[in-house]
C-alpha positions in Angstrom: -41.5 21.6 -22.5 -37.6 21.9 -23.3 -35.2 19.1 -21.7 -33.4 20.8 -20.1 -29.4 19.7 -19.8 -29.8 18.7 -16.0 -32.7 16.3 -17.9 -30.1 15.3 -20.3 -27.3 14.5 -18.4 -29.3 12.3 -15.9 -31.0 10.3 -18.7 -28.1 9.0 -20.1 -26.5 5.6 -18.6 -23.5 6.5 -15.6 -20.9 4.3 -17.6 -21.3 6.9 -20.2 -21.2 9.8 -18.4 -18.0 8.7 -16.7 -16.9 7.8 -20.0 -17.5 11.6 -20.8 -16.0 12.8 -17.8 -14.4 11.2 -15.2 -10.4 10.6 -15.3 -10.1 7.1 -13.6 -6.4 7.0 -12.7 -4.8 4.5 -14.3 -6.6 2.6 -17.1 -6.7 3.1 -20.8 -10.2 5.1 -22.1 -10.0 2.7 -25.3 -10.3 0.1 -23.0 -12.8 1.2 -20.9 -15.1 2.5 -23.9 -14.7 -0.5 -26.0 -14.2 -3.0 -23.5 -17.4 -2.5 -21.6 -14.8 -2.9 -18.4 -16.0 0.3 -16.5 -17.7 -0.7 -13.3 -19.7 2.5 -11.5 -19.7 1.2 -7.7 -23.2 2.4 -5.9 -22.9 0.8 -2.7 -20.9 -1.5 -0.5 -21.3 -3.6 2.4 -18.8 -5.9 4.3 -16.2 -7.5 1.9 -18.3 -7.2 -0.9 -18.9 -4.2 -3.6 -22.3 -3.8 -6.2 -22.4 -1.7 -9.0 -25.4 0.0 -10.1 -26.6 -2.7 -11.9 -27.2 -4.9 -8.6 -24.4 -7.3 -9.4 -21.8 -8.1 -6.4 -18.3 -8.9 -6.4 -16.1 -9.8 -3.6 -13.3 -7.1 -2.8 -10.6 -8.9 -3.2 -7.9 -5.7 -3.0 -9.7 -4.2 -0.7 -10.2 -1.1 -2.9 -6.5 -0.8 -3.7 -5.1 -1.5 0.2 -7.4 0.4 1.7 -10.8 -0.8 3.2 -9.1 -3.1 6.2 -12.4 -2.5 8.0 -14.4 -3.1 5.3 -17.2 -1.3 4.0 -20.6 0.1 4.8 -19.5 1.2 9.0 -22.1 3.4 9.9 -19.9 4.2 13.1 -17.6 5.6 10.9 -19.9 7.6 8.6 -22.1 8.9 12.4 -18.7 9.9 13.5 -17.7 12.0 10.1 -21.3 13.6 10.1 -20.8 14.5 14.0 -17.0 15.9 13.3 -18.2 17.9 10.3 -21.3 20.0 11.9 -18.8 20.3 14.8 -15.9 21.5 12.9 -14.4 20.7 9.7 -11.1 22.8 9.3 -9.1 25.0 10.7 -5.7 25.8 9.5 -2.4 23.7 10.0 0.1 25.9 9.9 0.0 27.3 13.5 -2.9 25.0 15.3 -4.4 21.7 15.2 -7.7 20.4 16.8 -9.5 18.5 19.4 -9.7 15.4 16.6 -6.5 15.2 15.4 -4.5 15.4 19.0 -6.5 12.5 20.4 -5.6 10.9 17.0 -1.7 11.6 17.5 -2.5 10.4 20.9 -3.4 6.9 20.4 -1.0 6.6 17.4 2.1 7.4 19.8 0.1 4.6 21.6 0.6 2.1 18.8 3.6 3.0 17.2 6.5 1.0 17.9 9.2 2.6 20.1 9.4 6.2 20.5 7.8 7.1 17.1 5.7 9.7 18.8 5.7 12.9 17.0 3.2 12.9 14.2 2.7 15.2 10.8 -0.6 15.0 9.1 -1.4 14.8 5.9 -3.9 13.6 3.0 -2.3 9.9 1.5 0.2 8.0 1.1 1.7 9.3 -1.7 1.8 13.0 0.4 3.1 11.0 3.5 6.4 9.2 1.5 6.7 13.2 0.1 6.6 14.3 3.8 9.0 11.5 5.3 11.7 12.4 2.6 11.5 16.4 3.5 11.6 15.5 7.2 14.4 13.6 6.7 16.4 16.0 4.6 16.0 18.8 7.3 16.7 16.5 10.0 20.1 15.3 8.7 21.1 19.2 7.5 19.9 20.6 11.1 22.5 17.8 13.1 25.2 19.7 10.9 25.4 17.1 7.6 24.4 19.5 4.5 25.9 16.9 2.3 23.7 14.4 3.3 21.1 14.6 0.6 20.7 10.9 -0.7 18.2 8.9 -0.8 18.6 4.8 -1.3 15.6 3.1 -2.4 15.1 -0.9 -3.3 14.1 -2.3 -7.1 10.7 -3.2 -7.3 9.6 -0.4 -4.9 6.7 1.7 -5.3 6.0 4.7 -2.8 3.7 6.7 -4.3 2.5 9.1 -7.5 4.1 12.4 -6.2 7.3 13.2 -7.6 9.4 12.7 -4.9 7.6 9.5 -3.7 8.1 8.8 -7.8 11.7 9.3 -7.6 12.1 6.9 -4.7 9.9 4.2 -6.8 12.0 2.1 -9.1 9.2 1.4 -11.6 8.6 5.7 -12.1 7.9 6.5 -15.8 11.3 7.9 -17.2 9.9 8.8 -21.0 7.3 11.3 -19.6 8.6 12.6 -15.8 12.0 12.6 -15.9 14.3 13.8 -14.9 13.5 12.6 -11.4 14.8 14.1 -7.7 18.4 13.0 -8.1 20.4 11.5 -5.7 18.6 8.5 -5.3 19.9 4.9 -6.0 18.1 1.0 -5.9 19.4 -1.6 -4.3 18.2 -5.3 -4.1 14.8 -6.2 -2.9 14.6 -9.4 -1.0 12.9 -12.0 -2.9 13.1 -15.5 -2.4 11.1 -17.0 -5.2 13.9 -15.0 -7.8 17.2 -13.8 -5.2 19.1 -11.5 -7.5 22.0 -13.3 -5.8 20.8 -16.7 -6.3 20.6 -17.4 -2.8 17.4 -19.1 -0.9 15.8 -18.3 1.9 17.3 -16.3 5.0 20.8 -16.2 3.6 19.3 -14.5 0.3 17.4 -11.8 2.6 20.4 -11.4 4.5 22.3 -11.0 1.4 19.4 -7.9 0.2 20.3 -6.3 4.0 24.0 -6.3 3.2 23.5 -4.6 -0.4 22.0 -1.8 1.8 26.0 -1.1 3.2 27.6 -1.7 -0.1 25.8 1.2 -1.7 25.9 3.1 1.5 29.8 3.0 1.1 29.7 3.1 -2.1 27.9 6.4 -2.1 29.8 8.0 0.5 28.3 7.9 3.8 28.8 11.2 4.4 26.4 11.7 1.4 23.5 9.7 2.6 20.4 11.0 4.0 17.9 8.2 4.1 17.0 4.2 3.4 13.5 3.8 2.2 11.3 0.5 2.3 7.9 -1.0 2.8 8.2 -3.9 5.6 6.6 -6.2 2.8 6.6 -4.5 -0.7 3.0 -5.5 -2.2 4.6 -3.8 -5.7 7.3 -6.4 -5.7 5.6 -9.4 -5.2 4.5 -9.6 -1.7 7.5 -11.1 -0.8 8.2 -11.8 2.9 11.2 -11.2 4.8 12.9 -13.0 7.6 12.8 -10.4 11.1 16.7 -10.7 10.7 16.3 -8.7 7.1 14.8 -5.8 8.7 17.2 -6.2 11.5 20.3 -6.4 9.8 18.8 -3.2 8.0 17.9 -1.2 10.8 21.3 -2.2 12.7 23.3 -0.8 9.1 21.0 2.8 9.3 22.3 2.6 12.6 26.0 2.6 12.3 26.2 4.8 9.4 23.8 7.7 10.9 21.6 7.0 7.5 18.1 7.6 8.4 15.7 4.6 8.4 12.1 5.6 6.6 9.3 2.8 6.6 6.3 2.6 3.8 3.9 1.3 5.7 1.4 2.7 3.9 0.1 -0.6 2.5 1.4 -2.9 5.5 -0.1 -1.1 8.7 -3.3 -1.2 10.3 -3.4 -5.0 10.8 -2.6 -5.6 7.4 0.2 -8.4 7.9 -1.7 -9.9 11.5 -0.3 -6.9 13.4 -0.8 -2.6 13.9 2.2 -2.4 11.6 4.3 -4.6 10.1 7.5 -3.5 12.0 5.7 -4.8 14.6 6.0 -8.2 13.0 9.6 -8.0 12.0 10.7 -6.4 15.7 11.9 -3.2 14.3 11.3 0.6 14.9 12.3 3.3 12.3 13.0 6.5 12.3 10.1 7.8 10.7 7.4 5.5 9.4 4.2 6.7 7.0 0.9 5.0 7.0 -2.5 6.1 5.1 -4.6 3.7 3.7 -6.1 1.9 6.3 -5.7 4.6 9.0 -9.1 5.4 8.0 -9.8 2.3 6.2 -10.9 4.5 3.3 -13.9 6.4 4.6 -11.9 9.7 4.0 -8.5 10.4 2.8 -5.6 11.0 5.1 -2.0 10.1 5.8 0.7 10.7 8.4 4.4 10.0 9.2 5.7 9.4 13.0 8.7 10.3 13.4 10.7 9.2 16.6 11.5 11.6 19.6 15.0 11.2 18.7 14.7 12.3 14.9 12.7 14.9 16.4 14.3 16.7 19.1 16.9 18.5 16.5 13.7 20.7 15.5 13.6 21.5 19.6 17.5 21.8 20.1 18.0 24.5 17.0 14.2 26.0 17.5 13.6 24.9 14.1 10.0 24.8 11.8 10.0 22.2 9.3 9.9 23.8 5.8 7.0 21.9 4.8 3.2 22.9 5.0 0.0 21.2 3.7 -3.2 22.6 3.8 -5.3 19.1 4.8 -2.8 18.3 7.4 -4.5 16.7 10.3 -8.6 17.8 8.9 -10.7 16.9 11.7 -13.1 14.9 10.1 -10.7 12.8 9.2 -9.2 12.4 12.1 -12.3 11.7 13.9 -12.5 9.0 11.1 -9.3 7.4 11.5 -10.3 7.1 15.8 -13.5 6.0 15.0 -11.8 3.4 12.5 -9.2 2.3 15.0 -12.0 1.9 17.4 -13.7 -0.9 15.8 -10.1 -2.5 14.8 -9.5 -2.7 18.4 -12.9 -3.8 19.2 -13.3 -6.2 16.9 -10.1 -7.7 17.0 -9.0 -6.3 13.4 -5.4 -5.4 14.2 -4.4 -9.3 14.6 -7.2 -10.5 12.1 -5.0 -11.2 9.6 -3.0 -13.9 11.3 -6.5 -15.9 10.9 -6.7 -14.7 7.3 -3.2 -16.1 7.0 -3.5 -19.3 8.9 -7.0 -19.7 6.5 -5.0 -19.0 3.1 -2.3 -21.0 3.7 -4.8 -24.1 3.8 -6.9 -22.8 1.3 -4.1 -22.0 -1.5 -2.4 -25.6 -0.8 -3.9 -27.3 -3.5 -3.2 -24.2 -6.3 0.3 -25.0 -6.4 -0.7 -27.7 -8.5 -1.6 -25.5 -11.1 0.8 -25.5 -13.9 0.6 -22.0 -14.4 1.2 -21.1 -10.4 5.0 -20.5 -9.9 4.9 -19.5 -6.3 2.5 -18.7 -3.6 3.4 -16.1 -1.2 1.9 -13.7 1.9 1.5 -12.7 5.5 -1.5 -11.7 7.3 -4.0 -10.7 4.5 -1.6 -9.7 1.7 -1.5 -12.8 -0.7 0.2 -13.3 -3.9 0.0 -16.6 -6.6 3.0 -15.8 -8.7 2.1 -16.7 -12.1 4.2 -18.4 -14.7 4.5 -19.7 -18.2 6.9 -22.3 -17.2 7.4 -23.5 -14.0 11.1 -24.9 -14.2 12.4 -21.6 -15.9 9.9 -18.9 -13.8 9.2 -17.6 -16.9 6.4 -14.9 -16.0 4.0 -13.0 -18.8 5.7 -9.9 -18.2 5.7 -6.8 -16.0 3.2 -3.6 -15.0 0.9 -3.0 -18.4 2.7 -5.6 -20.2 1.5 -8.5 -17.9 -2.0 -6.9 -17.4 -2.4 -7.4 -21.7 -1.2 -10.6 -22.0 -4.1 -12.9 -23.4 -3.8 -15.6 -20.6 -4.1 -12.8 -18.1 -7.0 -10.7 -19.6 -8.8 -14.0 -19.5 -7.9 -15.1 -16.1 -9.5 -11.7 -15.2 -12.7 -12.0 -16.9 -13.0 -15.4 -15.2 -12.5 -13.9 -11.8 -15.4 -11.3 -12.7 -17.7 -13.4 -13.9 -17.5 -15.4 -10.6 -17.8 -12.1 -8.7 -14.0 -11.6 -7.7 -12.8 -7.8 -8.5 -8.9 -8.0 -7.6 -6.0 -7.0 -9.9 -3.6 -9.2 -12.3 -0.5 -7.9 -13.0 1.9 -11.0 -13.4 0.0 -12.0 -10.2 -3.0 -13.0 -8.6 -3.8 -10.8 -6.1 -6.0 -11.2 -2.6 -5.6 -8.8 -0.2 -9.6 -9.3 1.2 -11.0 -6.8 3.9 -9.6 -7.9 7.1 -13.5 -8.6 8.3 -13.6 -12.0 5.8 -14.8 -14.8 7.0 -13.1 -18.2 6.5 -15.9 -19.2 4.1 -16.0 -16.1 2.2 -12.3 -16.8 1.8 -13.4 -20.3 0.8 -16.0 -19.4 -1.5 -13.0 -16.7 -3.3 -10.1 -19.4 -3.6 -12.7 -21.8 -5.3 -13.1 -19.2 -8.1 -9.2 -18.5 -8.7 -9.1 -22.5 -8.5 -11.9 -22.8 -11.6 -10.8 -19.6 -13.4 -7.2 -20.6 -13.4 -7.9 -24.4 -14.4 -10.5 -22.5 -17.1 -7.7 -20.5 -19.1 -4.5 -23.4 -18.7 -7.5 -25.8 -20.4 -8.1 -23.1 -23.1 -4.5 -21.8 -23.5 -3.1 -25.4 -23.0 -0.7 -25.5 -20.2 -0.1 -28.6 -18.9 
């Protein structure tokens, strides 16, 4: 009997057929084919992943950010299968759905101050795209057309899309550019490295008044928006004092520049609260999330945007110029309340001031390691900053550059052989689901501990 190519194509190993393929987004196929790096994920359950060759690893990012409920909810997956032979779709453009208004709903709920409008969309990456639109039309329909800037911080990342691109200071200028223009970088706060040499408070006081230097520098007149995550994961993880994002918010403020927040990594209990400006006592004018709205069960995004940002589109009788076609799907919105659900249930949304109160023990004894610069975080979103040199903070690069560095390409393969999947760029990662348990925790720290005092024996740092 002939084989037929169904026959084929299921007889040959997975890793090969994605080899064949799949794009995955941002690795190196040389790497993947030669390496023998490519993992094919069949199931998951809690905070930990298998592959289809039985073996487990601890989720140590989460996915990338994403799976703050952790993985394997039945709840969630009964309440996508109920949505879907409900209703799947309708259009966005001139309805919604039962679904997605209880959704806006309870985010209006949860949102600090009056963030209570609420456009829908599928990611983050579509969400930062969104908030910058928004923002544009709201500054041109109060009467300022020649507010069309955008200022963004160094070491920000907001997304893939090209707008969300042009507001990320690492974006790729030898194949994209030229970017959106009118966009300019200003200090991040950082208090392991202040670009100011400053410590502490006074340094992330310093970052907030950087924020009215370029404002004025640009021309107020000229600015449209400030765009930030609360805590930028793509910079480090560094933590800011409540009087950073303060001082920010008050600057927006007086100078009629919008204020957007990223919280597309930071919210859904994240950093030990809903959101992270919860945390720093803050409320912007428009704020995106994704992520862990649905903790990763289905894609989907949103920005809030405050009554007050929002009643220009009521005063001038005003649609926003801006349509996408997922916006507000209603199995993932039934997703994203089913998801919340549980967080409130189960106590998820302040989780992470346990996970943080856990770490902190936990990671005491790594700063010991000669190869640990700084150890950083808030909730569950943890950094060790590695180093070649402690005295000088010498790193082993940045982006692809750290990730191929010897020491680091062996640290990793340390982690994985003691079941730890997280990412090493510069840094040691752990941003676990927000369902670990202190042991788990326990049982992950012990392997960076081994695996880092593995490669300083090998690579001799002392």
């Amino acid at each position: 009997m002939d084989t037929t190519l169904d026959d084929k194509v299921l007889s040959q190993p997975l890793e090969q057929q994605a080899l064949d393929h799949v794009w995955i987004h941002s690795a190196q196929w040389n790497d993947l084919a030669k390496g023998g790096k490519l993992k094919v994920i069949e199931r998951a359950e809690g905070s930990y992943i298998y592959d289809n060759h039985g073996r487990r690893y601890f989720d140590a990012l989460s996915g990338l950010y994403v799976v703050n409920a952790g993985h394997g909810r039945k709840e969630i997956a009964e309440a996508i299968g109920a949505q879907a032979a409900k209703l799947a779709y309708v259009s966005s453009a001139n309805m919604t759905n039962t679904p997605a208004v209880q959704l806006a709903d309870k985010l209006a709920s949860l949102t600090p101050g009056d963030l209570n409008r609420i456009f829908y969309c599928s990611g983050g990456s579509e969400a930062v795209e969104s908030a910058l639109k928004i923002a544009k039309q709201i500054q041109s329909l109060r009467g300022f057309k020649n507010r069309k800037k955008i200022i963004a911080r160094k070491g920000g990342y907001h997304g893939a899309t090209f707008g969300a691109m042009s507001v990320s200071h690492g974006r790729n200028e030898e194949y994209f550019a030229p970017f959106m223009e009118g966009v300019s970088f200003i200090a991040s706060p950082n208090r392991y490295r202040n670009e100011f040499g400053l410590e502490g408070e006074a340094g992330d006081l310093r970052c907030a008044e950087a924020l009215e230097e370029e404002i004025l520098a640009q021309g107020p007149e000229t600015v449209c928006a400030f765009i930030g995550a609360p805590i930028s994961a793509a910079n480090g993880t560094h933590v800011p004092s409540a009087a950073y994002w303060q001082k920010i918010r008050e600057i927006c403020t007086r100078y009629g520049v919008l204020m957007i927040c990223d919280e597309v990594i930071c919210g859904f209990g994240r950093t030990g609260a809903m959101f992270a400006c919860n945390r720093f006592g803050v409320t912007p004018d428009l704020m995106t999330m994704a992520k862990g709205l649905t903790s990763g069960y289905v894609p989907m995004g949103a920005v809030a945007v405050s009554d007050k940002a929002y009643e220009v589109f009521k005063d001038t009788d005003a649609q926003l110029a801006h349509l996408l076609t997922f916006g507000g799907q209603a199995v993932a919105a039934a997703a994203a309340l089913k998801n919340i659900e549980i967080m409130e249930r189960e106590g998820l949304d302040t989780a992470g001031l346990r996970i943080e109160a856990a770490l902190g023990k936990l990671f005491e004894p790594l700063k010991a390691h000669p190869t640990v610069g700084d150890i950083r975080g808030a909730g569950a979103l943890w950094v060790l900053d590695l180093v070649q040199d402690k005295k000088t903070k010498e790193n082993f690069g940045k982006g692809l550059a750290a990730q191929r560095h010897p020491y680091i390409q062996r640290l990793s393969a340390l982690l994985e052989e003691r079941g730890v999947l997280t990412r090493l760029m510069g840094t040691i990662q752990l941003v676990p689901p927000l369902i670990a348990t202190d042991a788990e925790l326990a049982e992950v720290v012990k392997a960076i501990d081994e695996s880092l005092s593995i490669a300083e024996q090998e690579f001799q740092f002392r």
